[in-house]
C-alpha positions in Angstrom: 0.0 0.0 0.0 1.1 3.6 -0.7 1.1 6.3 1.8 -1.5 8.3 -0.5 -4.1 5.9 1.2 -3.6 8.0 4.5 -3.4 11.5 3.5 -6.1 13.5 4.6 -7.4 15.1 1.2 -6.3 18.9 1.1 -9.4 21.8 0.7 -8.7 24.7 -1.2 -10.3 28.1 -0.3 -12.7 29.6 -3.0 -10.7 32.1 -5.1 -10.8 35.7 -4.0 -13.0 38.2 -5.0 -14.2 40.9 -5.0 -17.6 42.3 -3.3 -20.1 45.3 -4.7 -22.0 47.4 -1.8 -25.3 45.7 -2.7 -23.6 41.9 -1.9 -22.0 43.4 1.1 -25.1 45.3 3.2 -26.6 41.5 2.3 -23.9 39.8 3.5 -23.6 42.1 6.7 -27.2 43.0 7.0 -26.1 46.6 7.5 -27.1 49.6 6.4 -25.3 51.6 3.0 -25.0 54.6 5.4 -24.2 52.6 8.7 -21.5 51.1 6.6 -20.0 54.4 5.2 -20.1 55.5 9.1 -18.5 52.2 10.0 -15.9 52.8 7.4 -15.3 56.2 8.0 -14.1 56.0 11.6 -12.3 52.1 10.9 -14.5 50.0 12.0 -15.0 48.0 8.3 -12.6 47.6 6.2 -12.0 50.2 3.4 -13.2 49.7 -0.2 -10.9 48.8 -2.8 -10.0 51.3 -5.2 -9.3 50.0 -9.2 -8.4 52.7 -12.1 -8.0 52.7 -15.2 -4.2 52.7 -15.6 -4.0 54.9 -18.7 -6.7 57.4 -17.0 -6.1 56.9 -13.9 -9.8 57.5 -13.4 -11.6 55.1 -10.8 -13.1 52.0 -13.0 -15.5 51.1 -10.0 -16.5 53.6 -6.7 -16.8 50.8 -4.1 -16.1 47.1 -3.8 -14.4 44.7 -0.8 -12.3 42.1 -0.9 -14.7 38.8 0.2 -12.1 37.6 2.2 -11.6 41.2 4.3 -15.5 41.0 4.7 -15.3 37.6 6.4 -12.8 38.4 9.0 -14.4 41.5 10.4 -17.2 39.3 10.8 -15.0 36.5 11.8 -13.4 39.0 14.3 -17.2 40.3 15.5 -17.6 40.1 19.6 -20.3 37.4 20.8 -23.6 38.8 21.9 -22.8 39.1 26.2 -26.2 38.4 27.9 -24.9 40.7 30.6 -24.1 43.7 28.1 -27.2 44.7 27.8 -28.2 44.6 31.7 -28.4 47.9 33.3 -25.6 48.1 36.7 
């Protein structure tokens, strides 16, 4: 027998890509403008920016990287029963 028997088989992760406001407030199930806000004082990651390398003009106004998306939610506190009690 060959020692391929045993290996565990190997999972790659999806390819990267990249995520429009529309996909993200229903990924998040956040607002557009709660998002901008979030954004604006770092707490989501930044969009993207792509241009047109000849123009230099932007080719898109705001997309996210799936996998930066993941991790903040990945990275999200659990929900504290006693965070919302009063002291």
């Amino acid at each position: 027998m060959t020692s391929q028997a045993n290996e565990a088989p190997t999972i790659s992760a999806p390819p990267e890509r990249l995520l429009t406001i529309q996909e993200v407030i229903s990924i998040t199930n956040i607002s557009r403008s709660t998002l901008y806000e979030l954004v604006k004082h770092d707490g989501f990651p930044r969009q993207v920016i792509i241009k047109n390398p000849v123009t230099h003009k932007r080719l898109h106004n705001a997309l996210w990287r799936r996998s930066d998306v993941e991790q903040w939610i990945k990275d999200l506190p659990l929900n504290d029963k006693n965070d919302n009690q009063a002291a």
